[in-house]
C-alpha positions as CSV (number, residue, x, y, z in Angstrom):
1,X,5.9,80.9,65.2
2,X,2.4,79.7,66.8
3,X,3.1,78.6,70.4
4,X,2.7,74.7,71.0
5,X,1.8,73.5,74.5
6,X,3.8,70.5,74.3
7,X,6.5,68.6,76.5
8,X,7.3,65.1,75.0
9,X,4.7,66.4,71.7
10,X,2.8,63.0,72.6
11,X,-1.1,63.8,73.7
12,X,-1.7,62.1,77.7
13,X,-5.1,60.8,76.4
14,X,-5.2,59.2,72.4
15,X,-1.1,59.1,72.7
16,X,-0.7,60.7,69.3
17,X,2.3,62.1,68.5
18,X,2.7,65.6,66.1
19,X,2.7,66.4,63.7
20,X,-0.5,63.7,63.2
21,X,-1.8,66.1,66.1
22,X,-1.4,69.4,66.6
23,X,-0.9,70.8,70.2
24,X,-2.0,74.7,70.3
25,X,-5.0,75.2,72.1
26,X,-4.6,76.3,75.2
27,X,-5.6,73.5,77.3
28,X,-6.7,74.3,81.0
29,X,-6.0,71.5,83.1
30,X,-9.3,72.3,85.2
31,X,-12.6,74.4,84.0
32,X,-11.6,77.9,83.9
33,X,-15.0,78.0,84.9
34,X,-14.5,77.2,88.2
35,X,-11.6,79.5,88.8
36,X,-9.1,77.5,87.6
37,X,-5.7,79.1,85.7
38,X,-4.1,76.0,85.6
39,X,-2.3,75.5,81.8
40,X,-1.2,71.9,80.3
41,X,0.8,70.5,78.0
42,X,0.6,67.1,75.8
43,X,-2.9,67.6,75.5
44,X,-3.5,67.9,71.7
45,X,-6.1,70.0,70.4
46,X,-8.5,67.3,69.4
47,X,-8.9,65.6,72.9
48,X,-9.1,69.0,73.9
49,X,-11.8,69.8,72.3
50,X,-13.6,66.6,73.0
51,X,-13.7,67.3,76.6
52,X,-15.7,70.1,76.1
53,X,-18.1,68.9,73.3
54,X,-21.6,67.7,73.5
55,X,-21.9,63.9,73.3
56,X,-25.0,64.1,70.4
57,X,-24.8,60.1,70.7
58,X,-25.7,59.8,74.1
59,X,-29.8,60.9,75.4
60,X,-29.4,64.2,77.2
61,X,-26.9,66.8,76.1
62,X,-24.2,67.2,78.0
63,X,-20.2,67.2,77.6
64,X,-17.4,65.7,80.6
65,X,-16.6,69.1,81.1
66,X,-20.1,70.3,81.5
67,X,-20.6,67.8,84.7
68,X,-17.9,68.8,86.3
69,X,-18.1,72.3,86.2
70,X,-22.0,72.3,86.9
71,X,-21.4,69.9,90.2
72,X,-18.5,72.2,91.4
73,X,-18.9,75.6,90.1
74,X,-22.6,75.4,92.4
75,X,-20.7,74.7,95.5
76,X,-18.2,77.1,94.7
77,X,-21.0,80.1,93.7
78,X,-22.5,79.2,97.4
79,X,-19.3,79.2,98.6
80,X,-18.3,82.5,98.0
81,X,-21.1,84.4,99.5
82,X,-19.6,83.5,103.2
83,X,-15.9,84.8,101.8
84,X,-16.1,87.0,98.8
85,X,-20.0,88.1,98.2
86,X,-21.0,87.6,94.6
87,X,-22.8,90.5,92.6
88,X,-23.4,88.6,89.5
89,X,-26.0,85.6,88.9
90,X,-24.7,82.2,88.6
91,X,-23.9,81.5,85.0
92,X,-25.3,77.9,85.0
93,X,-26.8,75.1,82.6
94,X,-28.7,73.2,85.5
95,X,-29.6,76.0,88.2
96,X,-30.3,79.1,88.9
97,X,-30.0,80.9,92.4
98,X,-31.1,84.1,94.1
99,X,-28.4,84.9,96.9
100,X,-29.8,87.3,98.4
101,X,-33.6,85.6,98.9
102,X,-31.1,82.5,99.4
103,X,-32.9,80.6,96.9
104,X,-31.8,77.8,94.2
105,X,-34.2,77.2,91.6
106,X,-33.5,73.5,89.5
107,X,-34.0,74.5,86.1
108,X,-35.9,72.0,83.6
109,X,-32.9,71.2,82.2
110,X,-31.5,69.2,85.2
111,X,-34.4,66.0,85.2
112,X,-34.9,63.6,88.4
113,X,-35.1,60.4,85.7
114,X,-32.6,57.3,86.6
115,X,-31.3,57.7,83.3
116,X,-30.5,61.1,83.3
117,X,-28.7,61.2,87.1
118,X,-26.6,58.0,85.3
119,X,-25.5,60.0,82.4
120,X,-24.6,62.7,84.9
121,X,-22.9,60.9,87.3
122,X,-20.6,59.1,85.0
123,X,-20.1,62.5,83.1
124,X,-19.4,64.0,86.5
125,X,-16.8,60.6,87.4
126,X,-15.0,60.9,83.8
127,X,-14.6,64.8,84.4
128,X,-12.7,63.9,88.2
129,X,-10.3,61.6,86.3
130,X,-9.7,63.8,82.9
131,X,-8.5,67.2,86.1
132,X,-6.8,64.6,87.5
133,X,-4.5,63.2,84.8
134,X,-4.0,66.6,83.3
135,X,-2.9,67.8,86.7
136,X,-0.5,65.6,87.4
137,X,0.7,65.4,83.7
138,X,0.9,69.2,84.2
139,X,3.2,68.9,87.5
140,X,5.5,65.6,87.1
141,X,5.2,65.1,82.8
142,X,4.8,61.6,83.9
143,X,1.0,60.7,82.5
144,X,2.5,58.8,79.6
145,X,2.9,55.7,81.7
146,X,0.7,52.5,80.5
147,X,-0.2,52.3,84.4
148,X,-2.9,55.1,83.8
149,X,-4.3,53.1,80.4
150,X,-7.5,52.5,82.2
151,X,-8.4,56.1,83.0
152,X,-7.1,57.0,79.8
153,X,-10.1,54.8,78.1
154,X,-12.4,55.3,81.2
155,X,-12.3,59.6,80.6
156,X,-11.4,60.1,76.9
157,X,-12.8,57.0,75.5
158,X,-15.9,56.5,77.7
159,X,-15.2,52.6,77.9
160,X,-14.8,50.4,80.9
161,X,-16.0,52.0,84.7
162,X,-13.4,53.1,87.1
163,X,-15.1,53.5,90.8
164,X,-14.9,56.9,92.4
165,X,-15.0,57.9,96.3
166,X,-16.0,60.7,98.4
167,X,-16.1,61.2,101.8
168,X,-19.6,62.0,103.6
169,X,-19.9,64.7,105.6
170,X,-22.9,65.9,108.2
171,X,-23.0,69.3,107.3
172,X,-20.0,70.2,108.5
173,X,-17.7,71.7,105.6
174,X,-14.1,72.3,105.6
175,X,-13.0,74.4,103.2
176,X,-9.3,75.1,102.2
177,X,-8.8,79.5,102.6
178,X,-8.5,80.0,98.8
179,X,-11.2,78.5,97.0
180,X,-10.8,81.1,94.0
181,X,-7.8,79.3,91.4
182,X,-8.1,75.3,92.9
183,X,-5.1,73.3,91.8
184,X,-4.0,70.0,92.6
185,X,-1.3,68.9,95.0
186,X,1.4,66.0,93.8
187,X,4.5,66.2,96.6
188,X,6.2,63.0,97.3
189,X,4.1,61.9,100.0
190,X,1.2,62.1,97.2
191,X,3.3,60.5,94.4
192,X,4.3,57.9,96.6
193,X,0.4,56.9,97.3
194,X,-0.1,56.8,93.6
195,X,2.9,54.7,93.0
196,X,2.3,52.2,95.9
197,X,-1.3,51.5,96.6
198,X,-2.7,53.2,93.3
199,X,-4.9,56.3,95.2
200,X,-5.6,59.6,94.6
201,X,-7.4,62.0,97.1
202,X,-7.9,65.5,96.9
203,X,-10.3,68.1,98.3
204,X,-12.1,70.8,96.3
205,X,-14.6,72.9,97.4
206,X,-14.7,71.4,100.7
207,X,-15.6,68.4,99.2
208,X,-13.0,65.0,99.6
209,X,-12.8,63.0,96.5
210,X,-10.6,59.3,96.9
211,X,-9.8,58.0,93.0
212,X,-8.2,54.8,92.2
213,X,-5.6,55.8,89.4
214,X,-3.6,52.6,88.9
215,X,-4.5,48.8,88.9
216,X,-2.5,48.7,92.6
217,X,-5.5,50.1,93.7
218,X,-7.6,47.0,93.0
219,X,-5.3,45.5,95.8
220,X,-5.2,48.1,98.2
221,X,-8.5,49.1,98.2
222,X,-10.2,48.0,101.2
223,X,-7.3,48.8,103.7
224,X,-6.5,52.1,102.2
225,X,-10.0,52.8,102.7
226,X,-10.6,51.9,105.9
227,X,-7.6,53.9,107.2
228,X,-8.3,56.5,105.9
229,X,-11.7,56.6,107.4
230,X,-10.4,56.5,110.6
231,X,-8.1,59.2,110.2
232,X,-11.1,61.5,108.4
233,X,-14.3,60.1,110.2
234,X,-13.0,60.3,113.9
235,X,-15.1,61.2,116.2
236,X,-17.7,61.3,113.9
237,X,-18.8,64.8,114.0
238,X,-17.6,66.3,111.1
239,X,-17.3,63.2,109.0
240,X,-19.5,60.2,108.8
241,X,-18.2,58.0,106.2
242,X,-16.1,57.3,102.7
243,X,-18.7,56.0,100.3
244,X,-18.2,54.7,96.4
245,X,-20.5,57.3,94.6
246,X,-23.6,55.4,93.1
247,X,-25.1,59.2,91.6
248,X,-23.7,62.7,91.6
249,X,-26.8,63.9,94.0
250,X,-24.9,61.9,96.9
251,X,-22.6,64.6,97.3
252,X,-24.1,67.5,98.6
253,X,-22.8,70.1,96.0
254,X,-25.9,72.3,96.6
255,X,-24.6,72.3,100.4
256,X,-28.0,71.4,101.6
257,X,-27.5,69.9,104.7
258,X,-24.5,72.7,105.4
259,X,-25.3,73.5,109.3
């Protein structure tokens, strides 16, 4: 019998239930691209595909999937040259990069237009919010819940705009020790965020990403924020500042101004 990666048999993102959808694609709850090993369940084989597919509809080519793994698999590529040297080129649809003459060509592919860094960005946003939901799916079976409906449009439907955080650094970069399989973290202090003030915060790559996950977060917002600036941004050394992400290029994923 073909193996089906299923828990309740109801798909996380269009709530179908088998057998009007089939579940038996492997679905990888973050790129594999990027390391990732991460399997999920409840994610039937149709949104899974989606994900991953070209939107023809929209003016440059590119899929959710694609903007995530572009902004992050970069960082991670430059990454690994301080703690496990790369031979191989970067396999990548935007750049290209020379370690060894440390050099990172933009390809034509990647344009500086408004329009373009849009599509991008919200691409990139819609990409942070499909990893997380599979994630935590993945690790409580719990995505099901109506409170995540406005993700659940926002990442597989493309409608509505859910705001998305990240903390900005001066060239400073903390980086967790194993940056080859990321995963996400959902203990109870974690949960317990998510059920109360409607956050979710993780760090990949060195990079700090803050997500608002529920409508509690419409509430909480500002105060949640602001602590957790002070608790990040200190000093002010390392840290400068949580920001709402206007374009992707804010975060420095090509660790430009890495000191």
């Amino acid at each position: 019998m073909k193996k089906e990666y299923t828990h309740t048999g109801q798909c996380i993102w269009c709530l179908k239930k088998k057998p009007e959808v089939t579940f038996y694609n492997r679905p990888h709850t973050i790129s594999k691209q990027i390391g990732a090993e991460n399997i999920g369940v409840d994610i039937c084989d149709s949104c899974n595909t989606y994900f991953g597919t070209v939107d023809q509809d929209k003016p440059y080519p590119m899929s959710v999937e694609l903007a995530f793994k572009e902004v992050f698999n970069l960082t991670r590529y430059l990454l690994s040259d301080f703690t496990k040297p790369q031979k191989k080129r970067l396999s990548s649809t935007y750049f290209n990069i020379w370690l060894k003459e440390r050099r990172l060509e933009v390809k034509r592919t990647f344009k500086y237009r408004p329009s373009f860094l849009l599509q991008l960005t919200r691409q990139f946003k819609r990409g942070v919010y499909e990893v997380f939901l599979q994630e935590y799916h993945r690790e409580t079976k719990e995505a099901l819940d109506s409170k995540f409906n406005r993700i659940r449009n926002y990442a597989r439907f493309d409608v509505g705009e859910v705001p998305l955080y990240f903390l900005e650094n001066n060239g400073v970069l903390l980086v967790p020790e194993n940056i080859e399989h990321p995963s996400f973290s959902f203990n109870d202090h974690v949960k317990d965020t998510i059920n109360d003030l409607g956050f979710y915060s993780f760090m990949l790559f060195g990079h700090w990403l803050f997500l608002e996950v529920t409508p509690r977060a419409e509430l909480s917002r500002h105060v949640h924020l602001n602590n957790l600036a002070r608790q990040l941004v200190g000093s002010g050394f390392v840290n400068r500042s949580i920001r709402e992400m206007t374009l992707v290029t804010e975060l420095d994923f090509s660790l430009r101004n890495l000191k």
